[in-house]
C-alpha positions as CSV (number, residue, x, y, z in Angstrom):
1,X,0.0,0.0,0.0
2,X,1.7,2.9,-1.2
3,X,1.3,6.2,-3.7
4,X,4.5,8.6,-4.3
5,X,8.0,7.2,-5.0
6,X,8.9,6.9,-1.6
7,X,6.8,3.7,-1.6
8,X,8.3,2.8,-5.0
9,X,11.2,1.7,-4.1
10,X,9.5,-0.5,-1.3
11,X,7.7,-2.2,-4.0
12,X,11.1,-2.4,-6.1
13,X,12.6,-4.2,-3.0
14,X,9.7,-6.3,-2.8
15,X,9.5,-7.8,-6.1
16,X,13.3,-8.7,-6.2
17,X,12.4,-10.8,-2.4
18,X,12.4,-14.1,-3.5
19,X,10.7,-15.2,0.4
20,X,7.5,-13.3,-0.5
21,X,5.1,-12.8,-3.6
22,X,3.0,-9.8,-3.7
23,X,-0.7,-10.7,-4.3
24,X,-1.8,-6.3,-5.4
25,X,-1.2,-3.3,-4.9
26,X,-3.3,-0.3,-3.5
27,X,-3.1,3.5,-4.3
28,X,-4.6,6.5,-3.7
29,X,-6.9,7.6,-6.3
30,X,-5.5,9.1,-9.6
31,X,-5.6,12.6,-9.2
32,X,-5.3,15.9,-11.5
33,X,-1.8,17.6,-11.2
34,X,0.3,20.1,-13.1
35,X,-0.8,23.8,-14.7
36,X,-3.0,21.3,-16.8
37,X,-4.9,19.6,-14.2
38,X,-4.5,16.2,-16.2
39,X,-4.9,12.8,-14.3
40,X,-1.7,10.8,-14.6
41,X,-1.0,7.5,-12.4
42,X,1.3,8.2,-9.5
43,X,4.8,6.0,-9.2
44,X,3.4,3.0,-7.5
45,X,0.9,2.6,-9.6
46,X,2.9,2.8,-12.9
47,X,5.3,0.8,-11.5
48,X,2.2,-2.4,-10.5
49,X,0.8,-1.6,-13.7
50,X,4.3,-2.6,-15.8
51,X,4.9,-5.4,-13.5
52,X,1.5,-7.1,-14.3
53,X,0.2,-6.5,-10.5
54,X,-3.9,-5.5,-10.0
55,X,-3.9,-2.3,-8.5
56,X,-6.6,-1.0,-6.5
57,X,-7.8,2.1,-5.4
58,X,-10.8,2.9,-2.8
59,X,-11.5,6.6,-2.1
60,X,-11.2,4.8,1.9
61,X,-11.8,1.7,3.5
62,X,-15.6,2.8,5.3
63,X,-17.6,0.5,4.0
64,X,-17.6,-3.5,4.0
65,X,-17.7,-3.8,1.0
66,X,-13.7,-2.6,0.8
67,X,-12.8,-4.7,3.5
68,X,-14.7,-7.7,2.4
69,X,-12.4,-7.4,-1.0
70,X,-9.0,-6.7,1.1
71,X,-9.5,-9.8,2.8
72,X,-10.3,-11.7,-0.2
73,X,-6.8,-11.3,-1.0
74,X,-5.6,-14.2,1.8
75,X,-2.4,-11.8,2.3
76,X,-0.5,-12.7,5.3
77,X,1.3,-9.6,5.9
78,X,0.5,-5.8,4.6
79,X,3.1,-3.6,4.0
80,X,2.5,0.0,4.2
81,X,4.6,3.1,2.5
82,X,3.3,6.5,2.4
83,X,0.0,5.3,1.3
84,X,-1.9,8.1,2.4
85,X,-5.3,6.7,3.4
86,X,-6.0,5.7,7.2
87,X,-6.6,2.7,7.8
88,X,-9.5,1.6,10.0
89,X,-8.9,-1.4,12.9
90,X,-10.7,-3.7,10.8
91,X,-7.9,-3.4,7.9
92,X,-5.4,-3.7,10.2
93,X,-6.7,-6.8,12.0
94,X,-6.7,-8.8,8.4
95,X,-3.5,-10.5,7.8
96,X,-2.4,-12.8,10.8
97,X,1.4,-11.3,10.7
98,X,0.1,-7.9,10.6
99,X,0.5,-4.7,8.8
100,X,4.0,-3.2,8.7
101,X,4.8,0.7,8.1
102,X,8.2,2.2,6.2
103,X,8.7,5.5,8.0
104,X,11.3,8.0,7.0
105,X,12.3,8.9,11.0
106,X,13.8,7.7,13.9
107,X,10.9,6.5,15.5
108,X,9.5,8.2,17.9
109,X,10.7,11.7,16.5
110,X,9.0,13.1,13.6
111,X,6.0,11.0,13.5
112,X,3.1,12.2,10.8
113,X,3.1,13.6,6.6
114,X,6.6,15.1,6.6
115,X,9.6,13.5,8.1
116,X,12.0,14.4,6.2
117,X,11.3,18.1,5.4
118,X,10.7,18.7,9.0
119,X,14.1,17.1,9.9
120,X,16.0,18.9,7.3
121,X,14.0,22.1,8.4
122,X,15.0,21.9,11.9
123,X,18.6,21.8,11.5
124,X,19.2,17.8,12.7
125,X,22.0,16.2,11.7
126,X,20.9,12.8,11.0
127,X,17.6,11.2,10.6
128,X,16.5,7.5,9.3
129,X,14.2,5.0,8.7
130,X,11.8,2.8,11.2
131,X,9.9,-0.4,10.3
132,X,7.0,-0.9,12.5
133,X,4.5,-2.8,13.3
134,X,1.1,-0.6,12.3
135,X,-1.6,0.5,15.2
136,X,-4.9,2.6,14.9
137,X,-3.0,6.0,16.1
138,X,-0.6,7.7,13.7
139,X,2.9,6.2,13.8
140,X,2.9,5.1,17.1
141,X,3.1,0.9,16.7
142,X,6.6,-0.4,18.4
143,X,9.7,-0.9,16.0
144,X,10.9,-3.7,14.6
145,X,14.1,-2.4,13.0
146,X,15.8,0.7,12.9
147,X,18.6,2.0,10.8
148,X,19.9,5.8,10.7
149,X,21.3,7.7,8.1
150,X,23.5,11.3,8.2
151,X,21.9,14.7,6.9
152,X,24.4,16.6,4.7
153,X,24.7,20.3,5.8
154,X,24.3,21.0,2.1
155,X,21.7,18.8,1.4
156,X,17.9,19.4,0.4
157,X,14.9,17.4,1.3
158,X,14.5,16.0,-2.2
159,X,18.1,14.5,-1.9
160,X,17.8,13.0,1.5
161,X,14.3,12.0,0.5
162,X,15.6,9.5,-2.5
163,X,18.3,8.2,0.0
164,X,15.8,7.1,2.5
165,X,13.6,5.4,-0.5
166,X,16.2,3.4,-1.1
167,X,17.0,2.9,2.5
168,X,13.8,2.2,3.6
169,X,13.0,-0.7,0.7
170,X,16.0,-2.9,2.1
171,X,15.6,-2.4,5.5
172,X,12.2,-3.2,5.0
173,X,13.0,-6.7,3.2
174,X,15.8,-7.4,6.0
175,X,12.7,-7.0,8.4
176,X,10.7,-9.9,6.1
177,X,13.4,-11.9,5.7
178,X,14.0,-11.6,9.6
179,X,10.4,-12.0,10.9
180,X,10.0,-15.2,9.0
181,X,12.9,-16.5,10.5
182,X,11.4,-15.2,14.1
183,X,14.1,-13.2,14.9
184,X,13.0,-9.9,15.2
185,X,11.6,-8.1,18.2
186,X,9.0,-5.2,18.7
187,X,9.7,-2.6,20.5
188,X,7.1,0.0,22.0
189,X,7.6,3.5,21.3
190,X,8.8,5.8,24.0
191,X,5.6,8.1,24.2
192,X,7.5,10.9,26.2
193,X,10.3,11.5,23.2
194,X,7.4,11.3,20.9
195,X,7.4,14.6,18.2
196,X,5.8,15.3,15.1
197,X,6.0,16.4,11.8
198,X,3.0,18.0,10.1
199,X,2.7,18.0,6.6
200,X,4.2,21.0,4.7
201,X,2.2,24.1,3.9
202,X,3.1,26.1,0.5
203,X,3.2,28.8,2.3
204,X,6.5,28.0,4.5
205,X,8.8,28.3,2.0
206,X,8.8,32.3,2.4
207,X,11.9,33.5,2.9
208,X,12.6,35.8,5.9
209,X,15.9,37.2,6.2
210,X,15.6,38.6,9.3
211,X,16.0,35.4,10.5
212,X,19.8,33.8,11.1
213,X,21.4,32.5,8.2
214,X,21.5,29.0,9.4
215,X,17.9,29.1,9.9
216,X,17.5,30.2,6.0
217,X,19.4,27.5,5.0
218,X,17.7,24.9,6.6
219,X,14.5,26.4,5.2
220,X,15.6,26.1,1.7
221,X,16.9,22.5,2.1
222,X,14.0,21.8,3.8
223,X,11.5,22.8,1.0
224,X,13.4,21.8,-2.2
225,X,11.9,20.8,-4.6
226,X,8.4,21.6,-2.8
227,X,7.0,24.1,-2.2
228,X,10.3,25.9,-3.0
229,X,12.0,28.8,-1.3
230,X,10.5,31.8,-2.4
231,X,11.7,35.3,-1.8
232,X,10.5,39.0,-3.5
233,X,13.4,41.1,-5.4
234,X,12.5,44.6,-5.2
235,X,14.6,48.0,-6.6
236,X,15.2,50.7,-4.2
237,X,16.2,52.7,-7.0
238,X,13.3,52.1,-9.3
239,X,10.1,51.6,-7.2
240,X,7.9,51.6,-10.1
241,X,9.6,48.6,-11.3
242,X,7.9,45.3,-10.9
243,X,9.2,43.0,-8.0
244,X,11.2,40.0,-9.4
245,X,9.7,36.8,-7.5
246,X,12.7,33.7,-7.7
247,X,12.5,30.5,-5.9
248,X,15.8,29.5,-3.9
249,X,17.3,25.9,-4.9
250,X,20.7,26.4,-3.4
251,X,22.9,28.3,-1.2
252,X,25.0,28.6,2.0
253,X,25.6,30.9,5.1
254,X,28.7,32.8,5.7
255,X,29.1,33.5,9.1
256,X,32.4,35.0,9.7
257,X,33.2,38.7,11.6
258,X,33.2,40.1,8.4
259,X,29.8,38.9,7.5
260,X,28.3,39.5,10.5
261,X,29.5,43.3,9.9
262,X,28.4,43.6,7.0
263,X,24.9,42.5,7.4
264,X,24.7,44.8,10.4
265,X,25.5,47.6,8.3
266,X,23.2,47.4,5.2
267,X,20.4,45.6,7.5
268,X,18.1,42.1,6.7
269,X,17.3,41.7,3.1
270,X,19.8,43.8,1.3
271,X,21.4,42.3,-2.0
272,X,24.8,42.6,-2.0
273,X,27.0,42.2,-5.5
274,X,28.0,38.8,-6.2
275,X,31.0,37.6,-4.3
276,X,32.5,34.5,-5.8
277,X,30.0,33.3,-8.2
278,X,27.3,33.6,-4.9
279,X,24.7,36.5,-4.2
280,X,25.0,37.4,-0.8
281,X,21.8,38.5,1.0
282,X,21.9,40.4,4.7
283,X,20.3,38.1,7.1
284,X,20.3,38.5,11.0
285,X,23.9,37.0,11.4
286,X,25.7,37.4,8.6
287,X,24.8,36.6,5.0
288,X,23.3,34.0,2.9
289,X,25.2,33.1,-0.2
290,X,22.7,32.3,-3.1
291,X,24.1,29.8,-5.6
292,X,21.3,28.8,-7.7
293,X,18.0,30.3,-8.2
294,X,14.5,29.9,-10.6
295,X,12.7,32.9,-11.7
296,X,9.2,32.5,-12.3
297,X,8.1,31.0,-15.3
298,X,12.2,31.1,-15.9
299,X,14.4,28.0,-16.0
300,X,17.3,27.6,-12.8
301,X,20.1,28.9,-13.5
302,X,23.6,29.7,-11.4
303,X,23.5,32.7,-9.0
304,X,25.8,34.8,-11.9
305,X,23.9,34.4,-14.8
306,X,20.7,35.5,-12.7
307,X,22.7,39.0,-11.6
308,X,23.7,39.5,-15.4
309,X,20.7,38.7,-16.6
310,X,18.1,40.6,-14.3
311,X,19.2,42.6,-11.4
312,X,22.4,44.2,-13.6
313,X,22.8,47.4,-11.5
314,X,21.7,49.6,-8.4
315,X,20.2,48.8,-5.3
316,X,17.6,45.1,-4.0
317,X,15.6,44.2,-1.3
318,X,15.0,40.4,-1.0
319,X,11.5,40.0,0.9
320,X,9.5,37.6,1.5
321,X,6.4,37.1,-0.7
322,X,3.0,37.8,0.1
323,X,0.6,35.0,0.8
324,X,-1.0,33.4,-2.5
């Protein structure tokens, strides 16, 4: 049970486990996305769908009717990866070995929707995956295995999000492979280090550089690709020019005295000119160093060729959008 390509590469893991056969597959409902609102299969599916698996896809699992055909199945085990649907007691009680969860956390830190944004948001240096037995409350069963996994300081969700795909599909096969040889015990959650992680708003990924510049960083890690770092360019020489709305894909703090100066002198949000290849921005601490950046409805492109090609000369103020 599984939707977005996180729970791809469980199923990828799955079908190369020679100790178990997959009977279906179930996703959410095909949904309209992109500026054209067209309904295209997500990864799971597409990936069942080549593989010559049924797929199935109930809007929920409310009625008995949906129940009555999950337990026609005979499956002795579910395995669950952001699926995205809750799933009622009577699902869960189905198989006799259970119903086993792939979470991308350290159970039980950052339980809930976002995981990995919210760790790479919050500055942590490492993060991982759980495999755990499912109960009715969110991400709260008790852990089978556990395995952990750095954060790079430069890294962005979307990178340590593919890492922990991959992750998560072998540790999740080494938790198969171990159960069935009856080796593998479940440990209850501590409830008292218990946090969460709520799923990500598009409105986060404003930029404020009033904030420190380690702070900014960790946003725009933390929201890449989605919802994207967004920030407002606007002249202080021409204010009848329109503001220049980017997104921020890459960049890094510079904290040293020098920087710190600096930023206290021209104050949050000031553009300086580029140093190095980088745009420096004034933030609370020092400055942020952008490196790569998108333009609406413009293609990325490297922190110099943005400066040549739209800011050229005179004075910018980098603020944060308003509220779409």
């Amino acid at each position: 049970m599984g939707t977005p390509e996180f729970a791809a590469a469980s199923l990828r893991s799955l079908l190369d486990f020679q100790a178990a056969r997959v009977l279906a597959v179930y996703c959410q409902p095909d949904r309209p996305a992109g500026r054209g609102k067209a309904t295209h299969p997500g990864p799971v599916k597409r990936l069942a769908l080549d593989r010559g698996l049924p797929v199935r896809q109930p809007q929920h699992f409310k009625t008995d009717a949906e129940v009555e055909a999950l337990a026609s199945l005979g499956a002795d085990i579910f395995v669950v990866a952001a699926y995205g649907l809750i799933l009622p007691q009577a699902v869960l009680d189905i198989p006799p070995l259970g119903a086993l969860n792939v979470h991308a956390s350290l159970l039980p830190e950052l339980r809930g929707a976002a995981p990995i944004q919210r760790a790479v948001i919050s500055g942590a240096q490492r993060t991982g995956i759980s495999i755990m037995r499912m109960e009715l409350r969110l991400d709260s069963g008790p852990v089978l295995l556990q395995r952990a996994l750095g954060i790079g300081f430069a890294q962005s969700a979307g990178e340590l999000h593919d890492e922990l795909a991959l992750l998560g599909g072998k540790l999740l096969t080494e938790a198969l492979a171990r159960l069935g040889q009856g080796g593998l015990a479940a440990i209850p959650q501590d409830e008292a280090r218990a946090t969460y992680a709520p799923k990500l708003e598009k409105n986060e990924g404003l930029l404020d550089f009033r904030q420190p510049g380690r702070v900014v960083h960790n946003l725009v890690r933390g929201v890449t690709p989605w919802p994207g770092a967004r920030l407002r360019l606007v002249s202080l020489d021409e204010p009848d020019r329109p503001p220049l709305s980017v997104i921020v894909r890459k960049g890094r703090p510079l904290e040293g005295e020098e920087e710190r100066a600096l930023a206290a002198r021209v104050g949050a949000g000031a553009v300086l000119p580029l140093r190095e290849g980088l745009l420096p921005v004034a933030c609370a601490d020092g400055l942020y160093a952008v490196e790569r950046l998108k333009p609406d409805n413009g293609r990325e492109m490297a922190a110099t060729d943005f400066a040549g090609g739209y800011l050229k000369s005179g004075r910018w103020l980098a603020l944060a959008p308003p509220l779409r």
